[in-house]
PDB file of N, CA, C and O in Angstrom:
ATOM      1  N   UNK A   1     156.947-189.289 117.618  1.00  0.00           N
ATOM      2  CA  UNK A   1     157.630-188.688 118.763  1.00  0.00           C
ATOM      3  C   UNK A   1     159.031-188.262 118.318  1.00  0.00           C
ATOM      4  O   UNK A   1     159.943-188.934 117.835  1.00  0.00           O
ATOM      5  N   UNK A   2     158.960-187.112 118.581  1.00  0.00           N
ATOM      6  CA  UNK A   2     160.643-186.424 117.980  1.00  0.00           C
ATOM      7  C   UNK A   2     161.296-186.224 119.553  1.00  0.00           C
ATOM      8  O   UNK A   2     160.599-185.900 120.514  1.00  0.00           O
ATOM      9  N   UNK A   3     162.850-186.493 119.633  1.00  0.00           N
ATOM     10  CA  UNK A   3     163.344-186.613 120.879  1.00  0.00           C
ATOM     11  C   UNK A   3     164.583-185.587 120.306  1.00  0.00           C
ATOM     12  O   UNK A   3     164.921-185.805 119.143  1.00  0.00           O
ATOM     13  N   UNK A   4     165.175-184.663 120.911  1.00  0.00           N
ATOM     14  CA  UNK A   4     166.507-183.749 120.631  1.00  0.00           C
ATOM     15  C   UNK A   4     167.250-183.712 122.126  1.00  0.00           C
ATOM     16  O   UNK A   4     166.793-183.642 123.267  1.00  0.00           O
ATOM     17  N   UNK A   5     168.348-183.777 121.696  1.00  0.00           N
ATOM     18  CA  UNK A   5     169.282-183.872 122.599  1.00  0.00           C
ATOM     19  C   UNK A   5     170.129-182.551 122.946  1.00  0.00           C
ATOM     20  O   UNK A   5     170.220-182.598 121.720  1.00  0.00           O
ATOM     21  N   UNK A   6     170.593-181.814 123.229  1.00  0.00           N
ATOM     22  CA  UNK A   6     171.333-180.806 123.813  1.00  0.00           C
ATOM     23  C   UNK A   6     172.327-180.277 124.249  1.00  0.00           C
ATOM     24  O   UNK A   6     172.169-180.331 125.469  1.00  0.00           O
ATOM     25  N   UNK A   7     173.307-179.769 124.039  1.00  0.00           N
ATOM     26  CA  UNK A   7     174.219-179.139 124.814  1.00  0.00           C
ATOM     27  C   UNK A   7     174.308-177.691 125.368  1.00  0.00           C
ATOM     28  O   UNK A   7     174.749-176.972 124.471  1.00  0.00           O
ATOM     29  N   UNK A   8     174.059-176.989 126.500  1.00  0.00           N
ATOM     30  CA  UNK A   8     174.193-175.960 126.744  1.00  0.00           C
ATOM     31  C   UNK A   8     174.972-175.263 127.532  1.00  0.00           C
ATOM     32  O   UNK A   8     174.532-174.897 128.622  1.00  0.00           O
ATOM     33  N   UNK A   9     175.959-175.024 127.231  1.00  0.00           N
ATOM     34  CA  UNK A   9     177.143-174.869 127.708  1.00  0.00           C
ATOM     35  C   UNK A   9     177.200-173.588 127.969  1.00  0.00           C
ATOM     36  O   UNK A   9     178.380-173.237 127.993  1.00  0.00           O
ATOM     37  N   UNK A  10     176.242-172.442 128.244  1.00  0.00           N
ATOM     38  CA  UNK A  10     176.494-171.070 128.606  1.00  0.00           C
ATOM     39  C   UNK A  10     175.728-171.655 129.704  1.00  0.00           C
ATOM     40  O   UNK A  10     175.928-170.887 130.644  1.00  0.00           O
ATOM     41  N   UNK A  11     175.009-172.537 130.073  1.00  0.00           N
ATOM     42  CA  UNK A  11     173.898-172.556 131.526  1.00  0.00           C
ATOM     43  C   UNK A  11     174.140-173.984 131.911  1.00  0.00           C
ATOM     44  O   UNK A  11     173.450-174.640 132.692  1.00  0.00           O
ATOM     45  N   UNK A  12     175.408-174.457 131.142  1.00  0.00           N
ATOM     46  CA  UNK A  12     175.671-175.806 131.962  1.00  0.00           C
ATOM     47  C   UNK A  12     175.403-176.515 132.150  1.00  0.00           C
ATOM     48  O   UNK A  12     175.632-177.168 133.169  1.00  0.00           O
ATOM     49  N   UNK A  13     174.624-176.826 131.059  1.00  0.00           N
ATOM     50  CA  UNK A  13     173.500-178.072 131.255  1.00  0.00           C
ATOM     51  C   UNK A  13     173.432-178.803 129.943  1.00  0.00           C
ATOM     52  O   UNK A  13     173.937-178.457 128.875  1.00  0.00           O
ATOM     53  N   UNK A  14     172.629-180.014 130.245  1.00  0.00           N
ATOM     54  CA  UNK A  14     172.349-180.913 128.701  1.00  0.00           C
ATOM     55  C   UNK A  14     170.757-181.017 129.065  1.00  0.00           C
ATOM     56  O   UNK A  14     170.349-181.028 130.226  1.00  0.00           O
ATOM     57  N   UNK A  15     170.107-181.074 128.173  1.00  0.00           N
ATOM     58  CA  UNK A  15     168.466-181.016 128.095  1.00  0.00           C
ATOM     59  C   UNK A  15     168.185-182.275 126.975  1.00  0.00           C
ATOM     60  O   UNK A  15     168.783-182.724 125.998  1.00  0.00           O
ATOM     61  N   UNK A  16     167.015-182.550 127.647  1.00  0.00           N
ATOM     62  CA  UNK A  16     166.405-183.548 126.245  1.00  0.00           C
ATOM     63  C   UNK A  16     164.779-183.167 126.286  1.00  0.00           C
ATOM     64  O   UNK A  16     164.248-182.773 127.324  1.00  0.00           O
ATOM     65  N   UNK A  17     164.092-183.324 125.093  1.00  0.00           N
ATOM     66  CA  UNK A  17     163.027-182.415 124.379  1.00  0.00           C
ATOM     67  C   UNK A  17     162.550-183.612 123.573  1.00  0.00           C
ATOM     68  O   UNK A  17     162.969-184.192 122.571  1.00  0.00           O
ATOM     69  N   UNK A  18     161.224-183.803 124.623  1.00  0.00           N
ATOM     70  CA  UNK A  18     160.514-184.948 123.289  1.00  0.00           C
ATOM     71  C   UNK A  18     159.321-184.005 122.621  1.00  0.00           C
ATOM     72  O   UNK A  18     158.939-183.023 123.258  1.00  0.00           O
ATOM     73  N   UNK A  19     158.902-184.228 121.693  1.00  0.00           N
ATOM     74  CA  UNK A  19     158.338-183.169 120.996  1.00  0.00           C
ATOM     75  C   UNK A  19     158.057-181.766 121.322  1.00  0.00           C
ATOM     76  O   UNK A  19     156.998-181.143 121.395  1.00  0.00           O
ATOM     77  N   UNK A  20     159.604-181.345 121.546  1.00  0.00           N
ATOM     78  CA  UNK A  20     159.552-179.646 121.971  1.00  0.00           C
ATOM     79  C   UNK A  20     159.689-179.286 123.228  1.00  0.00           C
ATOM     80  O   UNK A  20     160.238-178.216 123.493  1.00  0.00           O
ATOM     81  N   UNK A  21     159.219-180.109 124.200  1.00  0.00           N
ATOM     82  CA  UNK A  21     159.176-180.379 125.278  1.00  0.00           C
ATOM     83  C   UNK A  21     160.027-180.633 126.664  1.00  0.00           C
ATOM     84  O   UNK A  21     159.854-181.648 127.339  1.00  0.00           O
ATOM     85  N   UNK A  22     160.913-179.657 126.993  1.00  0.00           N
ATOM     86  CA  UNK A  22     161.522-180.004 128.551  1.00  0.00           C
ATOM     87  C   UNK A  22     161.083-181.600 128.925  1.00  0.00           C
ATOM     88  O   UNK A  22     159.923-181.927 129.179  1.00  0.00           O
ATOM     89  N   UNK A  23     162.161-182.463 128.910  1.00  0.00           N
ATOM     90  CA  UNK A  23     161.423-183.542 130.091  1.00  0.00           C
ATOM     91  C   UNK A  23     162.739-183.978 130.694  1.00  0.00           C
ATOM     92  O   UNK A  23     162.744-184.694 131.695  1.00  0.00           O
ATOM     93  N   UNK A  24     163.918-183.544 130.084  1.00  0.00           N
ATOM     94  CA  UNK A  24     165.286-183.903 131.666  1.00  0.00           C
ATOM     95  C   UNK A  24     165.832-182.712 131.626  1.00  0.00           C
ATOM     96  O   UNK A  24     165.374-181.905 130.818  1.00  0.00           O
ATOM     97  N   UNK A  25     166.898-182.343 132.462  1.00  0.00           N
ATOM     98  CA  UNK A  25     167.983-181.710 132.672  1.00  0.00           C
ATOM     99  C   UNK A  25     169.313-182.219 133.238  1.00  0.00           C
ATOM    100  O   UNK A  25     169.300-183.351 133.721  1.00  0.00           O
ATOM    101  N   UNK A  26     170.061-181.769 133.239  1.00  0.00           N
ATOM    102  CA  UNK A  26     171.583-182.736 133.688  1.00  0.00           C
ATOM    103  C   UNK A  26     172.478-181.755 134.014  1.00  0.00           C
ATOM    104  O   UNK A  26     173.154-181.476 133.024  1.00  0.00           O
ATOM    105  N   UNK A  27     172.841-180.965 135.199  1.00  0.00           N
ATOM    106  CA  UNK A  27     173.228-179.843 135.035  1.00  0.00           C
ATOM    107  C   UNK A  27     174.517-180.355 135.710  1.00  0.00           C
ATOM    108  O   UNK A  27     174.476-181.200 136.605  1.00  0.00           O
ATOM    109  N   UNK A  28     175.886-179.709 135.162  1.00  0.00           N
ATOM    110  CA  UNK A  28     177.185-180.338 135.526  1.00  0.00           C
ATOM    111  C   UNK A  28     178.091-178.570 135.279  1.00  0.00           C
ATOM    112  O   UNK A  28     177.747-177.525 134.727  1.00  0.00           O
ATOM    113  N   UNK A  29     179.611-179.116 136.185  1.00  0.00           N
ATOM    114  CA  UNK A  29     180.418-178.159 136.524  1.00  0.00           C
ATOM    115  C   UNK A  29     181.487-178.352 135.582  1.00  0.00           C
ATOM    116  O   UNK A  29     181.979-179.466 135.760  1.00  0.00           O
ATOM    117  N   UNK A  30     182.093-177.663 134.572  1.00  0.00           N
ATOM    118  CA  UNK A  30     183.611-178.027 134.082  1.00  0.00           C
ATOM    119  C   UNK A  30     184.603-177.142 134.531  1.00  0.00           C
ATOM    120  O   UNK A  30     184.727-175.946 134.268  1.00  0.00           O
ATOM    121  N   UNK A  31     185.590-178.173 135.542  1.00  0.00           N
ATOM    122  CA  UNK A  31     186.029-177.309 136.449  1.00  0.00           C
ATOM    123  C   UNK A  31     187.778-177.442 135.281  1.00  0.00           C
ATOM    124  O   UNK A  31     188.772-177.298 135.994  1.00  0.00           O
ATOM    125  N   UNK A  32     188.031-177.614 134.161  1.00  0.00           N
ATOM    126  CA  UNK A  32     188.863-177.614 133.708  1.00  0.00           C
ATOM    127  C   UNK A  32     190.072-178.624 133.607  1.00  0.00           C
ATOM    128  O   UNK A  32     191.063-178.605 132.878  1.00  0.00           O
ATOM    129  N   UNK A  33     189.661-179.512 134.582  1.00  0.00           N
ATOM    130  CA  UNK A  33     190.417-180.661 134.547  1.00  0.00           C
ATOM    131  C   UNK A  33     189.614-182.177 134.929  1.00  0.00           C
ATOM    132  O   UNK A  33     190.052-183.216 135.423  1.00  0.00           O
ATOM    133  N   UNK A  34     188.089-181.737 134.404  1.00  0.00           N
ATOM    134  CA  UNK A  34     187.406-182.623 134.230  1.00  0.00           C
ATOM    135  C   UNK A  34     185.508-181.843 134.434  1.00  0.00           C
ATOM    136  O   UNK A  34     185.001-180.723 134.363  1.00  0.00           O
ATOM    137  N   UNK A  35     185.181-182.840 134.625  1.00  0.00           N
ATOM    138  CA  UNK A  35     183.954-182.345 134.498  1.00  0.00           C
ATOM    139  C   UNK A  35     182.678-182.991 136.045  1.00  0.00           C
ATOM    140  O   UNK A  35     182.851-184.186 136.285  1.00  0.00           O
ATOM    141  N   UNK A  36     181.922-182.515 136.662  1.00  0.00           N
ATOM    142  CA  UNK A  36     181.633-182.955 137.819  1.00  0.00           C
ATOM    143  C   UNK A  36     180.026-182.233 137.364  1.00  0.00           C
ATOM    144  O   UNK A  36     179.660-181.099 137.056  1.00  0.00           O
ATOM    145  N   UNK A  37     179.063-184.126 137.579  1.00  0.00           N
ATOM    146  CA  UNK A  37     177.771-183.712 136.736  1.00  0.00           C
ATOM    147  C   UNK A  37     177.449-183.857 137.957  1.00  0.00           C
ATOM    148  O   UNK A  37     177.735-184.845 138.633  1.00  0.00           O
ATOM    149  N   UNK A  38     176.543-182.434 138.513  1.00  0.00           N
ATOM    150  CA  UNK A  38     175.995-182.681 139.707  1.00  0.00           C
ATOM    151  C   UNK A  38     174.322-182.396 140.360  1.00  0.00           C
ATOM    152  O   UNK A  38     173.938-182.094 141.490  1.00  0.00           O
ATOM    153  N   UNK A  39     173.661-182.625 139.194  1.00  0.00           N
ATOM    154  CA  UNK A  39     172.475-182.653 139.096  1.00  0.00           C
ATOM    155  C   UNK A  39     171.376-182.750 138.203  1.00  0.00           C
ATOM    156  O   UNK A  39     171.206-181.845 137.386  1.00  0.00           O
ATOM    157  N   UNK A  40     170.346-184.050 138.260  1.00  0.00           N
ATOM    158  CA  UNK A  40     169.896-184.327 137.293  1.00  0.00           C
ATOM    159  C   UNK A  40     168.541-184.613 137.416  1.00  0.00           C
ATOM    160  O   UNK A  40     168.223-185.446 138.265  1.00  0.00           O
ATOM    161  N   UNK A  41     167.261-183.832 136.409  1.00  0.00           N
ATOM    162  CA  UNK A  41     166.101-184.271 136.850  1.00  0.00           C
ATOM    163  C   UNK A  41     165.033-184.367 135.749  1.00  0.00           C
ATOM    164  O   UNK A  41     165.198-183.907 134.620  1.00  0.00           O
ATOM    165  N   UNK A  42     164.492-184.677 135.953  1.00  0.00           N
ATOM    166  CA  UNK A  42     163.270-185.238 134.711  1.00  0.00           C
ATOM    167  C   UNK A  42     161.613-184.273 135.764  1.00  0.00           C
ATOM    168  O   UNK A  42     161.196-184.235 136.922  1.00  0.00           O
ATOM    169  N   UNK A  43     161.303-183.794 134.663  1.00  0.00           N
ATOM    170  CA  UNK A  43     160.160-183.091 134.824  1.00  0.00           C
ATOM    171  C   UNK A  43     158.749-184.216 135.377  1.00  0.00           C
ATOM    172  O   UNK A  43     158.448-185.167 134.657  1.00  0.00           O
ATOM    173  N   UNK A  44     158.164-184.014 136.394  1.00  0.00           N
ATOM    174  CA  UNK A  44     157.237-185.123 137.429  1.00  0.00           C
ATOM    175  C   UNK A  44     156.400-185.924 136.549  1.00  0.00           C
ATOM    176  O   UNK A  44     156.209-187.130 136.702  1.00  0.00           O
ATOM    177  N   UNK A  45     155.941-185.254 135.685  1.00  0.00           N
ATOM    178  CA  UNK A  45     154.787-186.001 134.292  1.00  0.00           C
ATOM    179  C   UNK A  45     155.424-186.968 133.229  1.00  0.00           C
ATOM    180  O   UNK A  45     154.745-187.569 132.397  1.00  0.00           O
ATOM    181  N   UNK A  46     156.723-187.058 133.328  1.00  0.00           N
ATOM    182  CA  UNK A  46     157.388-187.759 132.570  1.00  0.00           C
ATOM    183  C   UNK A  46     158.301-188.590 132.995  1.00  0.00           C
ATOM    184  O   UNK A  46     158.979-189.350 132.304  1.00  0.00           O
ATOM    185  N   UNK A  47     158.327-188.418 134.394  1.00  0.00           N
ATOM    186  CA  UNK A  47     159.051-189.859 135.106  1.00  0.00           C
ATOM    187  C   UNK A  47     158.691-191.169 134.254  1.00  0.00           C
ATOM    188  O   UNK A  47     157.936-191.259 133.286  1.00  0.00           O
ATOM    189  N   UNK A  48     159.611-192.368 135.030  1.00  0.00           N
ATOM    190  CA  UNK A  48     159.022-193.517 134.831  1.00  0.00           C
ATOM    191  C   UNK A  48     159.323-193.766 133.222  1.00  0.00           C
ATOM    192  O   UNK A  48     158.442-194.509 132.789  1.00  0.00           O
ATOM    193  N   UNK A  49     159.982-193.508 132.502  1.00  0.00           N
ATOM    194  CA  UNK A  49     160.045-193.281 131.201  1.00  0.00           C
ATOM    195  C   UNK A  49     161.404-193.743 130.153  1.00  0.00           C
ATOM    196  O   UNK A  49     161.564-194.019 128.964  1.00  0.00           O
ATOM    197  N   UNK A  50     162.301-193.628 131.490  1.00  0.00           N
ATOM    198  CA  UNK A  50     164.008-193.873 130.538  1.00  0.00           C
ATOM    199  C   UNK A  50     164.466-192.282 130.281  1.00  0.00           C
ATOM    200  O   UNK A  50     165.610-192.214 129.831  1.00  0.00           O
ATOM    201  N   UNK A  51     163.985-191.339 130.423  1.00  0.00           N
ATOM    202  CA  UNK A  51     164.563-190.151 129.963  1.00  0.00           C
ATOM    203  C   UNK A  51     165.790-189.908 130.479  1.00  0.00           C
ATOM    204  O   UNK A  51     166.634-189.693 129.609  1.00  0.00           O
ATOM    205  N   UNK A  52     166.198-189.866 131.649  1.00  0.00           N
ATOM    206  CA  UNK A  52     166.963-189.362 132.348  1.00  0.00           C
ATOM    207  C   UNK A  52     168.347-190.222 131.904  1.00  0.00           C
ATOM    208  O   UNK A  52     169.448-189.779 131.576  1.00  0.00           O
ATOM    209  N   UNK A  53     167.851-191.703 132.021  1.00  0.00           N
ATOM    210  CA  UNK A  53     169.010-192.616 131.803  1.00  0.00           C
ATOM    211  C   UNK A  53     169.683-192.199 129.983  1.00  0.00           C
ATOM    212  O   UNK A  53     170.867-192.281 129.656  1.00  0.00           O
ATOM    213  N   UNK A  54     168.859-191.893 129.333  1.00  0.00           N
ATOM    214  CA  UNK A  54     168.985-191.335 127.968  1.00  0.00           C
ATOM    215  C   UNK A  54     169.740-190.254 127.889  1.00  0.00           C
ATOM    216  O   UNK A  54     170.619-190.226 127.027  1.00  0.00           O
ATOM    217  N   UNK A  55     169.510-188.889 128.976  1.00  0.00           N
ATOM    218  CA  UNK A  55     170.319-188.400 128.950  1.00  0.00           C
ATOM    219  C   UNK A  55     171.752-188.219 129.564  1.00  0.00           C
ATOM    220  O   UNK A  55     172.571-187.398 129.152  1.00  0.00           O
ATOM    221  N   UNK A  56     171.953-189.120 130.636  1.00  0.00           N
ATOM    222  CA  UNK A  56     173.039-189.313 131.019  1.00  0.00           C
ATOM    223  C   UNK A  56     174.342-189.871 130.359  1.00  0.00           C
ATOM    224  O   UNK A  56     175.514-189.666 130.677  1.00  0.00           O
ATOM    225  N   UNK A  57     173.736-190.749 129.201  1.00  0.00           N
ATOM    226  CA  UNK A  57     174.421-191.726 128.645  1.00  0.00           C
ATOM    227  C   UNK A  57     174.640-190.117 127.178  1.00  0.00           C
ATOM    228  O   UNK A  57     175.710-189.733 126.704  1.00  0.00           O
ATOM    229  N   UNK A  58     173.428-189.644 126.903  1.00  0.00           N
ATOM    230  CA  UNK A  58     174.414-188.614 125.845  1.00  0.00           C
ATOM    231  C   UNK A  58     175.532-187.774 126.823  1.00  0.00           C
ATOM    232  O   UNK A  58     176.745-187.863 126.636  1.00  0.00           O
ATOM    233  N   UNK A  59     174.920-186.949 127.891  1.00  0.00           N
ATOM    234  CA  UNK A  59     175.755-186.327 128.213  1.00  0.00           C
ATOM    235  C   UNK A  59     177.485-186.656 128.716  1.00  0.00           C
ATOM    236  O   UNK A  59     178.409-185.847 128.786  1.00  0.00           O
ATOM    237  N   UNK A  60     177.488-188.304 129.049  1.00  0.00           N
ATOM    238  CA  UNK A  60     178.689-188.876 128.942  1.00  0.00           C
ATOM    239  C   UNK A  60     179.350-189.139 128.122  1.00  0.00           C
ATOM    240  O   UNK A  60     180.494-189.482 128.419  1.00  0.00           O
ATOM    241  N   UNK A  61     178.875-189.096 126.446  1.00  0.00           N
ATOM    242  CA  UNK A  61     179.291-189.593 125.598  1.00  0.00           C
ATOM    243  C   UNK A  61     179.803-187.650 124.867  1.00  0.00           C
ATOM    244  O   UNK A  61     180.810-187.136 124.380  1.00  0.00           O
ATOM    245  N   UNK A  62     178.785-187.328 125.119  1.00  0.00           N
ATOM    246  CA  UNK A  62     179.391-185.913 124.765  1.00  0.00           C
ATOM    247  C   UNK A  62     180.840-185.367 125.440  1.00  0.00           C
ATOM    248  O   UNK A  62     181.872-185.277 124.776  1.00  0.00           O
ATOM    249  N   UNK A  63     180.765-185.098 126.541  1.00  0.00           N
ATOM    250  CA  UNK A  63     181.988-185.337 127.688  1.00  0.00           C
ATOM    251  C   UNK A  63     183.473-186.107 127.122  1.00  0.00           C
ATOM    252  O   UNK A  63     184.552-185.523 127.019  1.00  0.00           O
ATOM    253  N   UNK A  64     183.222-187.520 126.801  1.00  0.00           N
ATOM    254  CA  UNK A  64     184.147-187.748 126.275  1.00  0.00           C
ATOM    255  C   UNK A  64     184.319-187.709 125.171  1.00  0.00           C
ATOM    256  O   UNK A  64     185.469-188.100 124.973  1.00  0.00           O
ATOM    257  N   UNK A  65     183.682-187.371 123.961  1.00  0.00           N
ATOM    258  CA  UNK A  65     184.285-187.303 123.083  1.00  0.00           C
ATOM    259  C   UNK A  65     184.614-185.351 122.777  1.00  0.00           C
ATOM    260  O   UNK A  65     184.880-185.058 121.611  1.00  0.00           O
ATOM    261  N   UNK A  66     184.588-184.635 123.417  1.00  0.00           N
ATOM    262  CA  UNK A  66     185.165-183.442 124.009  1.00  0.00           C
ATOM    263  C   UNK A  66     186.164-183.235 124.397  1.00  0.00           C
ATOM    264  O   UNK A  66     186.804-182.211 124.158  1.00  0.00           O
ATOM    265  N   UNK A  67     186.671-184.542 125.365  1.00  0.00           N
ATOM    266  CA  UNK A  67     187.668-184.951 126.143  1.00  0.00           C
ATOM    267  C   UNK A  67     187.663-183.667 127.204  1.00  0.00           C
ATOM    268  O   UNK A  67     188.608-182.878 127.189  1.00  0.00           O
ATOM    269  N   UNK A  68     186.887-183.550 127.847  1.00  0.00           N
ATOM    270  CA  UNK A  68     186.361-182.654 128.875  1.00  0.00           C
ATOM    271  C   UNK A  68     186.544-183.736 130.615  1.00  0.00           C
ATOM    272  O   UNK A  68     186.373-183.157 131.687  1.00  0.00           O
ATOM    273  N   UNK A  69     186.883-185.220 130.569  1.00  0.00           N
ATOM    274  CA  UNK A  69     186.933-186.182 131.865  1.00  0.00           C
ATOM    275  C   UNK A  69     188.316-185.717 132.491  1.00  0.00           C
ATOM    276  O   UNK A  69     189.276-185.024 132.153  1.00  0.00           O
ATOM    277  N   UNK A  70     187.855-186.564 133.723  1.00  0.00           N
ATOM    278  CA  UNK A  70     187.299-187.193 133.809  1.00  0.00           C
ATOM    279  C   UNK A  70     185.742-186.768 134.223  1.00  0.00           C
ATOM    280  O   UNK A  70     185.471-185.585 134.019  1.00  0.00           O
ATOM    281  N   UNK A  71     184.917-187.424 134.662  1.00  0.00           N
ATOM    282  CA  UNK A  71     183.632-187.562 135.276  1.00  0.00           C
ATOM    283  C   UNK A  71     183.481-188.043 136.434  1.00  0.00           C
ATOM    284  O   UNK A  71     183.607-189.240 136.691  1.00  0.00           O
ATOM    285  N   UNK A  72     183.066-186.757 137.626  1.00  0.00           N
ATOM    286  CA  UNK A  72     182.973-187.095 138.846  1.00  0.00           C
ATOM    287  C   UNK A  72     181.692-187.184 138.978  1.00  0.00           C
ATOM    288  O   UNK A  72     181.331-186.113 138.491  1.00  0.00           O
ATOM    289  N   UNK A  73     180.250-188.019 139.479  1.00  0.00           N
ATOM    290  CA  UNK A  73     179.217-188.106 139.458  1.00  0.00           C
ATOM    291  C   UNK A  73     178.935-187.404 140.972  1.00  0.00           C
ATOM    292  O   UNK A  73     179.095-188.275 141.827  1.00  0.00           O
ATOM    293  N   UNK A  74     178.625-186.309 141.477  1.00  0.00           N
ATOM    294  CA  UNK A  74     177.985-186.018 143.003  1.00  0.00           C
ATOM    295  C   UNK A  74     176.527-185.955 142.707  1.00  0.00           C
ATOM    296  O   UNK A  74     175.887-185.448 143.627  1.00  0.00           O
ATOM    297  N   UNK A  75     175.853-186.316 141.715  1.00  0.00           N
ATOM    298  CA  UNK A  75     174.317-186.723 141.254  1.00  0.00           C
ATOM    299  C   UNK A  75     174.195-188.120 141.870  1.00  0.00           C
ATOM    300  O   UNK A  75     174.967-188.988 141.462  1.00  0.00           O
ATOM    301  N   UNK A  76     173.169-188.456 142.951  1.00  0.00           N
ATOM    302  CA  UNK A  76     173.108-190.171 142.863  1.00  0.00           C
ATOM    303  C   UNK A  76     172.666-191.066 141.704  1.00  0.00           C
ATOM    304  O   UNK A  76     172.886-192.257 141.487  1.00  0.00           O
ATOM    305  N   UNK A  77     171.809-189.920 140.857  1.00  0.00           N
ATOM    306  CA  UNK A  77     171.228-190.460 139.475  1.00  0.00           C
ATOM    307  C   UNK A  77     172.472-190.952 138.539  1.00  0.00           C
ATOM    308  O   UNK A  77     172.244-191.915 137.808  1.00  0.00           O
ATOM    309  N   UNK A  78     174.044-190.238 138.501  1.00  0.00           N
ATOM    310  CA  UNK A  78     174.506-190.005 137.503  1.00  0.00           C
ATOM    311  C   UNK A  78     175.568-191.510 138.462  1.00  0.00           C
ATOM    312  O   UNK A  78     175.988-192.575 138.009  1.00  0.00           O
ATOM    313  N   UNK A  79     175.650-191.012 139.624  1.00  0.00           N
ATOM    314  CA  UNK A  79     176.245-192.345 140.367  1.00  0.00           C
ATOM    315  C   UNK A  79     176.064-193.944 139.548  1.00  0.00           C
ATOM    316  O   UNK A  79     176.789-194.764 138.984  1.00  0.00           O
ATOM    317  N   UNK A  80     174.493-193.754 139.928  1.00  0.00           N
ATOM    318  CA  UNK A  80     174.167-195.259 139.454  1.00  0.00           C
ATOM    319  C   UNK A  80     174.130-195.368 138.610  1.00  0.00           C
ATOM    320  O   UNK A  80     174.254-196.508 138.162  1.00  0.00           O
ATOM    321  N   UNK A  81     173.942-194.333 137.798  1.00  0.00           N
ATOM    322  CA  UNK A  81     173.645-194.757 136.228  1.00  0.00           C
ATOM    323  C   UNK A  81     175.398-195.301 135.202  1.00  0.00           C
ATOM    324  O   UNK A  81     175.522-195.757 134.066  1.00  0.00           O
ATOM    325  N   UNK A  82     176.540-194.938 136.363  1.00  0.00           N
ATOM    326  CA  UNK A  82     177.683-195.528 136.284  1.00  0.00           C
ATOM    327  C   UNK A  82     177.784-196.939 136.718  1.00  0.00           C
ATOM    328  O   UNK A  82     178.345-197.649 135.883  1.00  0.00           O
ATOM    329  N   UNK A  83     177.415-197.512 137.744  1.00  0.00           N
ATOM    330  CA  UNK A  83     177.405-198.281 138.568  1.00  0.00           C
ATOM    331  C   UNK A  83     176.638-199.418 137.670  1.00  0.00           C
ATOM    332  O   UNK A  83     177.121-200.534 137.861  1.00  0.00           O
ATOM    333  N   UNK A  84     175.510-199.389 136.697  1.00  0.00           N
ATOM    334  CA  UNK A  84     174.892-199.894 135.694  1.00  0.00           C
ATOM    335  C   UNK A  84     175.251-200.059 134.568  1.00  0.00           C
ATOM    336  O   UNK A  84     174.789-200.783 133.686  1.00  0.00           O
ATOM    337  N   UNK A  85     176.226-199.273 134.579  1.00  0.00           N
ATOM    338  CA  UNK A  85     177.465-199.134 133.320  1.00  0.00           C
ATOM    339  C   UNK A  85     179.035-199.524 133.549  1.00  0.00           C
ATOM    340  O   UNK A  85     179.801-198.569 133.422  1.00  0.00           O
ATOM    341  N   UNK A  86     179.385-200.267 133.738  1.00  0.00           N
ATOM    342  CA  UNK A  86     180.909-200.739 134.701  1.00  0.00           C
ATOM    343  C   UNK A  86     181.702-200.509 133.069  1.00  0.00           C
ATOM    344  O   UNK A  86     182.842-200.091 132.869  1.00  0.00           O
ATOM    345  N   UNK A  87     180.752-200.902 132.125  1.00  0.00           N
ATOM    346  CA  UNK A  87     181.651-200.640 131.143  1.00  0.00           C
ATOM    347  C   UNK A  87     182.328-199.605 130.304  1.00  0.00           C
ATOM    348  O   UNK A  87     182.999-199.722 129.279  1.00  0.00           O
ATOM    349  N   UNK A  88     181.866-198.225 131.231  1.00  0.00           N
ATOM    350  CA  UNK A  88     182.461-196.856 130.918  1.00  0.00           C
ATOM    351  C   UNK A  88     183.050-196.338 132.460  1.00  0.00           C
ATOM    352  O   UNK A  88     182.825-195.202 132.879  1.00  0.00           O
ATOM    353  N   UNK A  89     183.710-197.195 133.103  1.00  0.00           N
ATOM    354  CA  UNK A  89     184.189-196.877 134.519  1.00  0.00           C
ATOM    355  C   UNK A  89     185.665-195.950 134.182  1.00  0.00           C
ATOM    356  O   UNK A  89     186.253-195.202 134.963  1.00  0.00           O
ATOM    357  N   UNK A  90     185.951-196.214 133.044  1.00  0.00           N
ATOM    358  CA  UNK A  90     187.415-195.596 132.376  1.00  0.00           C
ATOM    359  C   UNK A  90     187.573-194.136 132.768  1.00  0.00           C
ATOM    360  O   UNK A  90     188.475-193.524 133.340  1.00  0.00           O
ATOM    361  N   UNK A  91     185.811-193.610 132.021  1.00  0.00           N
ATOM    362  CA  UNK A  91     186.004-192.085 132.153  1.00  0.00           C
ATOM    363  C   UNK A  91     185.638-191.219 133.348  1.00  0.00           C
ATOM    364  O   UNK A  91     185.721-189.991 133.366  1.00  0.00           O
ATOM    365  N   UNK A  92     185.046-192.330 134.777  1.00  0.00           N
ATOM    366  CA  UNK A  92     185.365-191.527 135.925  1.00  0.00           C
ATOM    367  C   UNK A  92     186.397-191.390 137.037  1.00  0.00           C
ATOM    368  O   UNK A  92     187.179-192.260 137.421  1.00  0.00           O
ATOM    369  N   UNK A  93     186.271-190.250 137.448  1.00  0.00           N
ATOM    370  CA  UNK A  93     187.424-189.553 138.364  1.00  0.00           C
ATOM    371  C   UNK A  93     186.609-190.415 139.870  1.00  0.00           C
ATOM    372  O   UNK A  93     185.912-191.417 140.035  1.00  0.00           O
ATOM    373  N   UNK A  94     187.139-189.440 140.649  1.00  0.00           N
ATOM    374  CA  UNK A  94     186.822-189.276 141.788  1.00  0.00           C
ATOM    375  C   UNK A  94     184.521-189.607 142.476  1.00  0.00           C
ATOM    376  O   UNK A  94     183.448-189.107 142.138  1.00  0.00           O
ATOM    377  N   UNK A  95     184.890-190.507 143.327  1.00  0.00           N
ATOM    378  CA  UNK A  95     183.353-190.402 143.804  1.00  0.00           C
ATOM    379  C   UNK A  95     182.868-190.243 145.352  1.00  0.00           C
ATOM    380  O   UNK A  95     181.669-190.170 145.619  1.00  0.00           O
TER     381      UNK A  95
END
């Protein structure tokens, strides 16, 4: 199983691709004085899986080391997936 990770920054989004394959999206706003991820979804056949949480955690880690934060989550996915993480509470803004 080959997994690739993504940045797409002309369509605003981060993608992850297990063998070639669409199975999240993470689509976020950089409004220039931070970044506001506001929608995130995993393709129906591949729920249930960890994908999504996989990509949240790159797309946060990408973010900051960009230094593109803070990180406002209006995703409930990207919410909790903070809320599960207290130990990167540093790099969000506003919720």
């Amino acid at each position: 199983m080959t997994t690739e990770f993504s940045h797409e920054p002309d369509a605003h989004r981060y993608t992850m691709r297990v063998d070639g394959d669409v199975v999240s999206v993470l689509e976020y706003h950089d409004h220039g004085t931070g970044t506001v991820m506001h929608h995130t979804v995993t393709i129906p056949k591949y729920r249930g899986r960890g994908y999504a949480a996989e990509l949240v955690e790159y797309a946060v880690n990408d973010v900051q080391s960009r230094g593109r934060g803070p990180i406002t989550p209006s995703c409930w996915y990207v919410s909790d997936w903070f809320d599960r993480h207290p130990e990167r509470a540093e790099l969000l803004g506003a919720r």
